[in-house]
C-alpha positions in Angstrom: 18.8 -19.5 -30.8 19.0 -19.4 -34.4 15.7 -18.9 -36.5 17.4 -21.7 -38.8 17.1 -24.0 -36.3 13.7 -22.9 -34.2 9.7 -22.5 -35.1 7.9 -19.8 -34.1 5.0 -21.0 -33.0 2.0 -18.0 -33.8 -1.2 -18.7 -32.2 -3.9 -16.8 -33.5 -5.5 -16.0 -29.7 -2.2 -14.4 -29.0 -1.5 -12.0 -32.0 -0.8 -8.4 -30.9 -0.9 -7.5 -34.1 -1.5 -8.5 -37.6 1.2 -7.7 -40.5 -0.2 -4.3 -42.1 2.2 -1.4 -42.3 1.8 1.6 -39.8 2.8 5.4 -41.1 4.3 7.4 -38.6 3.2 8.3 -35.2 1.5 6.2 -32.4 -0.6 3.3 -32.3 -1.8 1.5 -29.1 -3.3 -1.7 -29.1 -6.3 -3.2 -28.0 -5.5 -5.6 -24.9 -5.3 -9.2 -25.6 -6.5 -11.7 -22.7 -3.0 -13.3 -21.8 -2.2 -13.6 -18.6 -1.3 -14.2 -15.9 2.1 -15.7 -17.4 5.1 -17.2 -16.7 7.9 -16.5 -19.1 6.7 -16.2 -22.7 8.0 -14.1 -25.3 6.9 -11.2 -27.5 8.0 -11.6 -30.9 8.1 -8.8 -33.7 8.7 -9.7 -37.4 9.1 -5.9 -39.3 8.8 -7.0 -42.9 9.9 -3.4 -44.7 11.1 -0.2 -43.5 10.9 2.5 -45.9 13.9 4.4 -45.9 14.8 6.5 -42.5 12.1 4.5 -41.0 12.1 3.5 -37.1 10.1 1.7 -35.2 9.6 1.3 -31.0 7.4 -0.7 -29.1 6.7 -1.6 -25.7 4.1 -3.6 -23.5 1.5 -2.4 -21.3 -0.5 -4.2 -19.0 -4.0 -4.1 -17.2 -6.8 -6.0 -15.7 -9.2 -4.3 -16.8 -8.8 -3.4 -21.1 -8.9 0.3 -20.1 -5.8 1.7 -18.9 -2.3 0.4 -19.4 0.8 0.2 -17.1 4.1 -0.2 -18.5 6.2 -3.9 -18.2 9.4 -2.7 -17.3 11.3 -5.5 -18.5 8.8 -5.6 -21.9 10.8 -2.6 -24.2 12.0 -3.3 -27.3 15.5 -1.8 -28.4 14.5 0.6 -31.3 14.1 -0.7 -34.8 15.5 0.2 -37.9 15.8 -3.1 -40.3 14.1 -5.9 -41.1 13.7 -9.3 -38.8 12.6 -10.8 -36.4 13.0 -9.2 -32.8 12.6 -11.0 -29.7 11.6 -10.2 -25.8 10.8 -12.3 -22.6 8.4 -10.6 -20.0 6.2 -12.1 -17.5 3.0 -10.0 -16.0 0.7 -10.8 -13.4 -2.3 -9.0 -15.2 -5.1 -10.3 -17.5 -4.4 -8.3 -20.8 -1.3 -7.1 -22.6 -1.1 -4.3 -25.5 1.4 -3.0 -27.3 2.1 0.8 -27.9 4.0 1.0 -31.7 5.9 4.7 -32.3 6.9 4.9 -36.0 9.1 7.9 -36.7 10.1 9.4 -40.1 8.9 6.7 -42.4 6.3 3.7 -42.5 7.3 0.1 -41.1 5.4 -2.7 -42.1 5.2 -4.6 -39.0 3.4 -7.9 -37.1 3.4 -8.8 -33.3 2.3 -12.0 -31.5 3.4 -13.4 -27.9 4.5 -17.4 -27.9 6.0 -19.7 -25.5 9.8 -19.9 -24.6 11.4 -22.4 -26.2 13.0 -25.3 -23.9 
């Protein structure tokens, strides 16, 4: 579905991560009380990439806001240009983070989780 023809609905309990640009390397996330789900989407809006820049980012889950296990079905294709990138995953845990890798150059970047649209 077309952005022109959609809202994204951004609720402020369910931000992964505010817009603030990230220089390379890794960043993980605190977790952010979501589940359990059923289908709801991830959404990334990358608002620059400096030259070169790349961005990739996958989900983690846990119970317990200490460790993390991997969503298999929650990895985003890497990133290299601006926009808005989309992802459906369910998980059966209590909190979800995110773990951002930014090669080569900064990416100004936001993430927040919101419900599929019918």
């Amino acid at each position: 579905m077309s952005h022109e023809q959609s809202t994204l609905i951004k609720d402020d309990l369910l931000v992964l991560k505010t817009s603030a640009i990230q220089q390379t390397g890794t960043v993980t996330s605190t977790g952010v009380a979501i589940g359990p789900t059923g289908l709801v989407k991830a959404v990334i809006v990358v608002s620059v990439v400096a030259i070169g820049g790349t961005l990739d980012v996958h989900l983690e889950d846990h119970d317990d806001n200490a460790g993390g296990t991997d969503i298999p079905s929650a990895v985003f294709p890497q990133i290299i240009a601006t926009g808005i990138y989309e992802l459906y995953f369910r998980t059966v845990q209590k909190y979800v983070r995110y773990v951002g890798i930014v090669g080569t150059a900064a990416v100004t970047w936001e993430m927040f989780v919101t419900t599929v649209e019918k």
